[in-house]
N, C-alpha and C positions, 0 to 999 in steps of 0.2 A: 342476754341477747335480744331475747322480744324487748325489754323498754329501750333499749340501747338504739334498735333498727326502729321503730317507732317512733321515735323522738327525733331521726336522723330521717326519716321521710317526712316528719310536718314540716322540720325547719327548710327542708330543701321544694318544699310544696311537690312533691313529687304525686300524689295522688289526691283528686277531687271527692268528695262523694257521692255516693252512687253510682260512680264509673266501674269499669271492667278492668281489673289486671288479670294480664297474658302472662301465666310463668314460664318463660324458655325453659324445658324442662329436660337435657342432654341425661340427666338420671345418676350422673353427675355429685360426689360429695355438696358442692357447692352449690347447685340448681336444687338438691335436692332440701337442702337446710334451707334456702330461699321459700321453698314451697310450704314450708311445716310452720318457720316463722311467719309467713305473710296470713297463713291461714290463723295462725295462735293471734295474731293481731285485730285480724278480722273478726274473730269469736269474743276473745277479749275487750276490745276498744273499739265495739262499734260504734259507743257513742262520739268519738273522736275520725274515727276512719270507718263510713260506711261504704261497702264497695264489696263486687259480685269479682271470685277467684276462678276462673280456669288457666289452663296448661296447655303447652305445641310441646309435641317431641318432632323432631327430624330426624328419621331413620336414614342416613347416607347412601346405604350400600356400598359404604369399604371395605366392612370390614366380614361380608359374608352371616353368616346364623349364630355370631358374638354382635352385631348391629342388632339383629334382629330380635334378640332376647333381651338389650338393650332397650328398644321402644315395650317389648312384654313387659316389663322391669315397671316402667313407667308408666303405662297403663294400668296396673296392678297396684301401683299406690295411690293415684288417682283415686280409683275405685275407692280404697278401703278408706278415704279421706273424705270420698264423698264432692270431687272435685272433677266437671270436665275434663277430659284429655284429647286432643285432639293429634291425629299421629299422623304426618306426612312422610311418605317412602320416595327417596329421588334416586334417580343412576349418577353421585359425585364424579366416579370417573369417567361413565359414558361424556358428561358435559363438559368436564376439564379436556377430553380429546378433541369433541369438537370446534370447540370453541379457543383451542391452544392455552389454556391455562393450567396452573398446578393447581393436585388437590385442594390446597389449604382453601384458595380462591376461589375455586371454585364451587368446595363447600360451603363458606361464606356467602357468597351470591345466591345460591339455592336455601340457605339457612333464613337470610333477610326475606325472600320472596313467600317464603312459607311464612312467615310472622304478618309481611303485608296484608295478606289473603287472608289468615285470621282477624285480622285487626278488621279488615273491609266486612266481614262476615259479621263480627260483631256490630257494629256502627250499624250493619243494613237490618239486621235485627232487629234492634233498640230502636230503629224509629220504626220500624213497622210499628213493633208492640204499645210506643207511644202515640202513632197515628188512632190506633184500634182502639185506646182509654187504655190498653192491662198490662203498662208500666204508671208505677207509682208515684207520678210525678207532683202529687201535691205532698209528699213527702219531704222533694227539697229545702235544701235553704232559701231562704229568701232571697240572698247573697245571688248564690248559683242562679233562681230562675232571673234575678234583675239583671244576669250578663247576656241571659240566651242561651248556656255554655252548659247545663248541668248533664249531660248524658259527653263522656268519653273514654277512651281503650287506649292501656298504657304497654307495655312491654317492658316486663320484667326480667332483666339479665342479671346473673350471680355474679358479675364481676367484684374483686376484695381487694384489700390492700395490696395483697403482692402484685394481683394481677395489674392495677396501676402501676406499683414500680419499676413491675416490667414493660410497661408501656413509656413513661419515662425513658427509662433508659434506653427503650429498642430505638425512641424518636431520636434522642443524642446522640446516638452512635449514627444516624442519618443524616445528621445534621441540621436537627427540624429548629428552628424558631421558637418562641416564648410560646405559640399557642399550641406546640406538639410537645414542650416540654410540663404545659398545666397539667399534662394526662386527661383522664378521664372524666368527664361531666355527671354530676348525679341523675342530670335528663339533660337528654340531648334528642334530637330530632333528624333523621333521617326520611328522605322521601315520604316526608308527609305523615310519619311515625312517629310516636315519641316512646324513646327506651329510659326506662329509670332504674337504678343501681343502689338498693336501698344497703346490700354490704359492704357496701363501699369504704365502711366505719369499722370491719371487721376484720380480723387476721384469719391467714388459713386454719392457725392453731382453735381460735376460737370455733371454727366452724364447725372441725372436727370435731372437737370436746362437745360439746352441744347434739350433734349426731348419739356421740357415745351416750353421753348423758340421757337420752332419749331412746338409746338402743333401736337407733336407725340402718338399716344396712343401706348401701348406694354400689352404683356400679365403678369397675375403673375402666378407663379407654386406654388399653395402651399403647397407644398412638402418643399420648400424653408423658412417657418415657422418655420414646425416640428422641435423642438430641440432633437429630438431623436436620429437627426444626429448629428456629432460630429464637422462639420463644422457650423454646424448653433448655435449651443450652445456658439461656441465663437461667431461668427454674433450675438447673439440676447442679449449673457449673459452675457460674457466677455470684450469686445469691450467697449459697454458702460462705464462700473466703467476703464477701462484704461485710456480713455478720458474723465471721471471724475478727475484721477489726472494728468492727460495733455493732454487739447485738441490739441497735433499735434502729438499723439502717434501715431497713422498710418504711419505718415510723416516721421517721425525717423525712424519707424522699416523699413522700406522701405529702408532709407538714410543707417542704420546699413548692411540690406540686400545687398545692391550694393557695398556696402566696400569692405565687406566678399568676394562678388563676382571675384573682381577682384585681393584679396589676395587668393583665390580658383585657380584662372587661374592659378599663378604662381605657388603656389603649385604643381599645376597636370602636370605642366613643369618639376618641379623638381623631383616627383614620381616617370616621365617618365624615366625621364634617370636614376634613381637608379634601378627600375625594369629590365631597358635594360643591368644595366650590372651586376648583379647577380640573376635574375631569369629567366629560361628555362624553357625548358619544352617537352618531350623526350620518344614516347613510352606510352602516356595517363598519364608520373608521373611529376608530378610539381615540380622543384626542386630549394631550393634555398640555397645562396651558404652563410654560416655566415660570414666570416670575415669579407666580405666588411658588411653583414646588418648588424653585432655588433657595427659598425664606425659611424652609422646612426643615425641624430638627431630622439628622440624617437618621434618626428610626423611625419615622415619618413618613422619610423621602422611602426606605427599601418598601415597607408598608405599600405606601402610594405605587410605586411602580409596580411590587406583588399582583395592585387588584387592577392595575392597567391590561396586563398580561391578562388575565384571568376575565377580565371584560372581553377582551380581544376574540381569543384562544372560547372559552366558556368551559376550559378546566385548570384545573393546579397539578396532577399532578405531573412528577418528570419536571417542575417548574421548579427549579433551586437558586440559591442565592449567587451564581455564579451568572443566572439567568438578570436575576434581578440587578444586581452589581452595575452590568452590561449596560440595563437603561435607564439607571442611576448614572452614570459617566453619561451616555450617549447625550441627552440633556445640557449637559455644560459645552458640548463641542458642536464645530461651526456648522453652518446648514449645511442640506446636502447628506450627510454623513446616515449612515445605515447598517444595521443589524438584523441579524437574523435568529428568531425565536422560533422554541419549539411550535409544533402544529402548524405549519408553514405561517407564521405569523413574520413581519416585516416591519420593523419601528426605523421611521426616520424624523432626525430633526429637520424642521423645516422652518425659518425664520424665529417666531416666539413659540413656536409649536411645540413637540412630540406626535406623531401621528404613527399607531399602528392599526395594520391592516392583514386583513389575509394577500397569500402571492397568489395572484391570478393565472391559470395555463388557459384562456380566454383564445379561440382563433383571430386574426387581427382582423379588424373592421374592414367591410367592403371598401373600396374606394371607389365611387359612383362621380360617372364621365357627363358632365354636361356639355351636348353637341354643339355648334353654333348653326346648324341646322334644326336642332330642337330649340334655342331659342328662337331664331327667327318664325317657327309657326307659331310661338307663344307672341312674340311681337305683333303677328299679322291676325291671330284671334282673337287677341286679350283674356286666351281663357289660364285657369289656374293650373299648375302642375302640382301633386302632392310626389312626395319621397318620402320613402321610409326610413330610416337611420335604425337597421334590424338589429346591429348589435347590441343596444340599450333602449329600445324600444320608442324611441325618439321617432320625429318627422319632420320636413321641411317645408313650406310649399314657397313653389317660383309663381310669381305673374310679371308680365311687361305690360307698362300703361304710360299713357303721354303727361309729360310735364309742364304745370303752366308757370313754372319759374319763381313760385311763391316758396323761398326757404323756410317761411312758421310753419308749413302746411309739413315740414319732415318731421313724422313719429319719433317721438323721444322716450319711446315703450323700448325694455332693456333688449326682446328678444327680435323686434321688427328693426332692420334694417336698408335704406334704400342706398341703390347704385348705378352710378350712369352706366347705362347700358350701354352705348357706344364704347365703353372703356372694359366692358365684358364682355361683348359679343361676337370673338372669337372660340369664347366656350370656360366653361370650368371645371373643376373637380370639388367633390365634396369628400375629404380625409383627413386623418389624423398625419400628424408630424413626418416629416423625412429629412432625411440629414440633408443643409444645403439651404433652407427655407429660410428667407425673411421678409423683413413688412417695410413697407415705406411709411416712413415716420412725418413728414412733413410736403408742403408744396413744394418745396425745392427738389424733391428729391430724395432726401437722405433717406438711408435705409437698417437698419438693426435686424441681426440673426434673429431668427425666433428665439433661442435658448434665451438670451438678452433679455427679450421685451418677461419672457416667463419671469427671467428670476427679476428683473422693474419691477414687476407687479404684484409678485411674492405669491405667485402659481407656487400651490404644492407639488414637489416632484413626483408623489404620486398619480396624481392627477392629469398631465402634462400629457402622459401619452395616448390618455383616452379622449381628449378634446377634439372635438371635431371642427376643421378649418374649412374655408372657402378660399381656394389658388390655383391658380394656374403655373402648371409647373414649379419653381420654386420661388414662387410671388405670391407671397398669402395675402388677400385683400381680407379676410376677418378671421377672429378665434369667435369661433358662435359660445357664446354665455358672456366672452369676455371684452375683447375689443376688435374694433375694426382699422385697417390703416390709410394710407392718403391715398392707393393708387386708383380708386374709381370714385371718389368723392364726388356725390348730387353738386352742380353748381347752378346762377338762376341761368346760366348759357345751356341747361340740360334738355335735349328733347324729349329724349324717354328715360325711364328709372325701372328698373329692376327692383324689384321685391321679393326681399328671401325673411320670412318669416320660421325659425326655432320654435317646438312644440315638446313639451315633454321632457322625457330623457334624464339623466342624471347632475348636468350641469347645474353651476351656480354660479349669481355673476351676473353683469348686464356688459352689453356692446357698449365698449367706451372709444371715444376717439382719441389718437394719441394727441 
């Protein structure tokens, strides 16, 4: 067992030297073999694994004064080992009520928080003590000091072979993907933690024998019975009849699991760089770009859309392949078209796009009345007006000034726009869309609905409704970022011109003439 798990931490690099392994220590057959082997390693094979051992127990309070004798349990070999123990007591189920969760989860969540807070202890530790000289730092490797890296705290969990199996399988029957079906990681990293799983190479059978062999006693939880849980139902119900039609089912799934594993790796190589080069992200909207994703092997494409969502959104879970599927199709069909994803997330095609976004409950934008009594004292002053456009933090400002008919002299800056003021000086309004609105496209006259000119221009539909216009009634003389239309066009017959200069805000785009 010790050269076995030994040998099975260097090749998985699971610990440095001179760092600190944390043993989760439940007290536990399993936790508890974890602690006697890591320590026989550390006595034994210092020259190979030098590295300082303490122990967390978490006392839940489920289970009443069998918890409690539970952490005593573990404190008590600690001791006789010669090993820190560090003992957190939490209220499991006060916290599953408040916070509406069931035990399991809820013990889990306060289980990880207590290993954080150790780990944090440690690391604050360790550089004190090396601030101060009275860590041993010309000890290290050479290796270590040339990275920067030689002081870190690992967390040590007894997960084994079954306990993978049954991870395996819990994830298949969920219908998890290749990277829920590799199981369990020898180190893996949580919130800025890293957990490493040096039995991972070991049967439960093995653990045990090795306890006996050792004339260890350990605790049982038997909470760990109850099939009410859905891990122990395969433990107690499952399991069995599998290794009734092959006693080294374990072994396989295990063998199958490590396969997957490092055809996963490559995968999330090759993900990487499909995501890198057609999906963004701009503004809070996820955007991704079809041509290259349509080129994409279809395990690729679910991939690529998984981490759209998950950009989007900024979680996975509740995010299933039925989700994914969804904007896999959505993709291939005409613009326009739109879906709805968990965490109010919104994916619509738009032209060569995908674009998902959050759904906005946003109050609608003011719609601010310009008088032809406020213009006319902007006429008669020449001073400036500012507006504020308060829904997205935008501004406008108006001025009226005389024209001396020179058209070089009109700014061809995207957001400055001029207009004859005679052709505006009944007044206007400054708003977004209304059903009924269009622009005049040319000198003759002719005129296009707004929807029209949007989708000309290949305006995203999401976007369309937040665009702030300049119209009177339903005559838009401009979409501010985007275009302006013919109905007040500066001519060199212009006496005065209107100035409405765009500032800010969320738009993109420049005032185009049609």
């Amino acid at each position: 067992m010790i050269r076995r798990t030994k040998d099975y931490i260097l090749e998985n690099k699971m610990i440095k030297n001179h760092s600190t392994v944390l043993v989760a220590l439940s007290g536990g057959a399993d936790s508890v073999c974890l602690l006697l082997v890591l320590n026989e390693i550390k006595r034994q094979c210092a020259n190979e694994l030098d590295f300082a051992l303490e122990a967390v127990h978490v006392e839940h309070g489920i289970r009443g004064a069998e918890s409690r004798e539970d952490a005593r349990f573990a404190s008590d070999l600690c001791e006789r080992l010669n090993i820190p123990c560090h003992v957190h007591s939490v209220d499991v189920p006060q916290y599953a009520k408040s916070h509406g969760l069931g035990l399991e989860e809820a013990a889990r969540i306060l289980r990880y928080e207590a290993f954080e807070k150790e780990v944090a202890r440690i690391l604050r530790y360790e550089a004190f003590e090396e601030e101060a000289g009275r860590y041993p730092c010309e000890t290290a490797d050479a290796s270590d000091q040339k990275q920067g890296n030689s002081r870190q705290a690992v967390v040590a969990v007894a997960h084994h072979m079954e306990d993978n199996a049954e991870t395996v399988l819990f994830q298949m029957l969920r219908g998890s993907g290749a990277k829920g079906l590799a199981g369990m990681h020898p180190v893996s990293v949580k919130n800025g933690v890293t957990y490493i799983r040096p039995l991972l190479s070991a049967t439960r059978a093995q653990i045990e024998e090795y306890l006996k062999e050792n004339g260890q006693a350990f605790v049982t939880d038997a909470t760990n019975t109850d099939t009410a849980y859905s891990r122990n139902k395969l433990r107690h119900d499952v399991f069995p009849l599998l290794l009734q039609i092959n006693d080294r089912a374990i072994e396989h799934i295990n063998e199958s699991a490590g396969q997957l594993a490092v055809m996963n790796d490559f995968y999330e190589q090759q993900l990487k760089e499909a995501c890198d080069s057609m999906v963004s992200k701009k503004e809070g909207r996820v955007i991704l770009e079809i041509s290259r994703f349509e080129s994409l092997h279809p395990a690729l494409k679910s991939g690529v859309a998984r981490e759209c969502i998950h950009l989007a959104s900024g979680r996975l879970k509740d995010i299933t392949s039925t989700h994914i599927g969804a904007l896999v199709k959505l993709a291939g069909q005409q613009s326009g078209r739109k879906i709805n994803l968990p965490y109010g997330i919104i994916a619509e095609k738009s032209f060569g796009e995908v674009i998902l976004f959050a759904e906005r409950c946003d109050d609608e934008k003011e719609e601010i009345h310009i008088t032809q009594k406020e213009l006319e004292v902007l006429s008669a002053t020449g001073e400036q007006k500012n507006i504020k456009l308060s829904a997205d933090g935008s501004y406008v400002t108006l001025c009226i000034q005389d024209f001396n008919g020179k058209m070089d002299e009109i700014p061809k800056k995207p957001y400055t726009k001029w207009f004859d003021y005679d052709k505006m000086k009944k007044g206007f309004e400054i708003r977004t869309r209304k059903a009924g609105d269009y622009i005049i496209v040319d000198d003759e006259g002719h005129h296009k609905k707004l929807k029209q000119v949007f989708t000309g221009d290949k305006i995203p539909a999401q976007q369309r409704a937040g665009l702030w216009l300049i119209a009177h009634e339903s005559l838009v003389h401009a979409i501010i970022g985007y275009r302006s239309g013919c109905s007040a066009l500066v001519t060199p017959q212009t006496g005065k011109v209107l100035k409405i200069t765009f500032y800010g805000g969320k738009q993109n785009g420049f005032f185009k003439k049609i």
